[in-house]
PLY file of the C-alpha trace (Angstrom):
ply
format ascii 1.0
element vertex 93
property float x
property float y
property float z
element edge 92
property int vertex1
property int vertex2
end_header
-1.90 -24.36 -15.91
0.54 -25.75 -13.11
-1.04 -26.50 -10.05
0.36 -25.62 -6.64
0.59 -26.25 -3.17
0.37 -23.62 -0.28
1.78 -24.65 3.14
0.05 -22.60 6.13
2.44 -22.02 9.39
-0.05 -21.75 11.68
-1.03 -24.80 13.88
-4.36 -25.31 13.10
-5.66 -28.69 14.07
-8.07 -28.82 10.80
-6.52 -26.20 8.04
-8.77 -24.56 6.12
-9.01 -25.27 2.50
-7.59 -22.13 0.90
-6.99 -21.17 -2.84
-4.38 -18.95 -4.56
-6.12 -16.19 -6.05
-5.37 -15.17 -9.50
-2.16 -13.02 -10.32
-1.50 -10.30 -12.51
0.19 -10.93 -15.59
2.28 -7.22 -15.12
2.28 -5.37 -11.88
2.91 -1.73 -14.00
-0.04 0.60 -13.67
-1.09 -1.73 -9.88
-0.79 -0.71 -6.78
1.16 -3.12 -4.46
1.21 -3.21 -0.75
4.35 -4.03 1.29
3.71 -5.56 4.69
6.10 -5.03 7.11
5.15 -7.91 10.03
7.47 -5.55 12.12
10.05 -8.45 12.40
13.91 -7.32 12.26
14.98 -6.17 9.13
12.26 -6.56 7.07
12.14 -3.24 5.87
15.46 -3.77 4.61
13.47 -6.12 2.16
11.20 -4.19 1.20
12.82 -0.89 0.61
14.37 -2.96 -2.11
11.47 -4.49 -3.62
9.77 -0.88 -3.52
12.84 0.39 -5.59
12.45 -2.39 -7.80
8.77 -2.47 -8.46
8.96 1.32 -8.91
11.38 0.76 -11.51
8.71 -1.39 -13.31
5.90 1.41 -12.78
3.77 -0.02 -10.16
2.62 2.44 -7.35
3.57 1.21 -4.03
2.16 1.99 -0.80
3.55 0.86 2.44
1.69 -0.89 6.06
3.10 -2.40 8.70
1.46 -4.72 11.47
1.68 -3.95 14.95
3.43 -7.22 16.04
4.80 -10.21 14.32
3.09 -12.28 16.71
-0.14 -12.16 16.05
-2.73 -11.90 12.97
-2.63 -8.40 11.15
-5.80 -6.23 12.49
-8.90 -6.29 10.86
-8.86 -3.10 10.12
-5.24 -3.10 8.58
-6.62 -5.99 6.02
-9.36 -4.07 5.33
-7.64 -1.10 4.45
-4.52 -3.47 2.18
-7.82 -4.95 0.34
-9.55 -1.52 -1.17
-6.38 0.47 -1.17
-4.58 -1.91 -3.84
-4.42 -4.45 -5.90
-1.66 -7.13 -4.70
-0.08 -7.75 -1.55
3.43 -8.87 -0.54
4.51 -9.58 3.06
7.78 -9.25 4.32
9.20 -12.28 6.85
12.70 -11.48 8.00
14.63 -11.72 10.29
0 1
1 2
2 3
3 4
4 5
5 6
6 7
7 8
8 9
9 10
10 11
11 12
12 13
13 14
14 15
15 16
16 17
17 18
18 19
19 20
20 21
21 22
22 23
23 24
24 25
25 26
26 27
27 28
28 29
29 30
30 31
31 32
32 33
33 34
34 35
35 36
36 37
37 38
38 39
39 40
40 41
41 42
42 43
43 44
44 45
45 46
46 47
47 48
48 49
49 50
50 51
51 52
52 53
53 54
54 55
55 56
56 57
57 58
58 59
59 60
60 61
61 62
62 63
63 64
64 65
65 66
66 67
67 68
68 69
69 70
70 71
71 72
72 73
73 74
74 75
75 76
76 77
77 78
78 79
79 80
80 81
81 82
82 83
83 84
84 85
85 86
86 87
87 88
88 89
89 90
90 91
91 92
């Protein structure tokens, strides 16, 4: 197994340690959440990507954040988390 290394933007003085979770070998028969950070154009990425994941028989269901400027809400994670089984967030602009 290769190993990797995740950068985090945010300017935290002391980053957290933080692991990649394990990922799904096929994405058919998963549900996958598109995050749109509500930065411009971004949902011209992932209209796309729905189209294409569809095509590949993975249920998609859509969320959006308020603002790209700050953290998605509690709530919204909360909601990505029991409603499906991978995430992918759009950053566009």
């Amino acid at each position: 197994m290769s190993s990797s290394i995740v950068l985090d933007p945010t300017d935290e003085a002391r980053p957290a340690a933080r692991t990649v979770g394990p990922r799904p070998d096929d994405l058919a028969g998963r549900t996958v959440g598109l995050l749109d950070i509500s930065k411009p154009r971004g949902e011209v990425f992932l209209d796309r990507l729905e189209t294409l994941l569809a095509e590949r028989g993975a249920a998609v269901r859509r969320y959006a954040k308020p603002t790209f400027t700050r953290p998605a809400p509690a709530d919204l994670r909360a909601e990505i988390a029991a409603e499906c089984d991978v995430v992918i967030e759009a950053l566009a602009d």
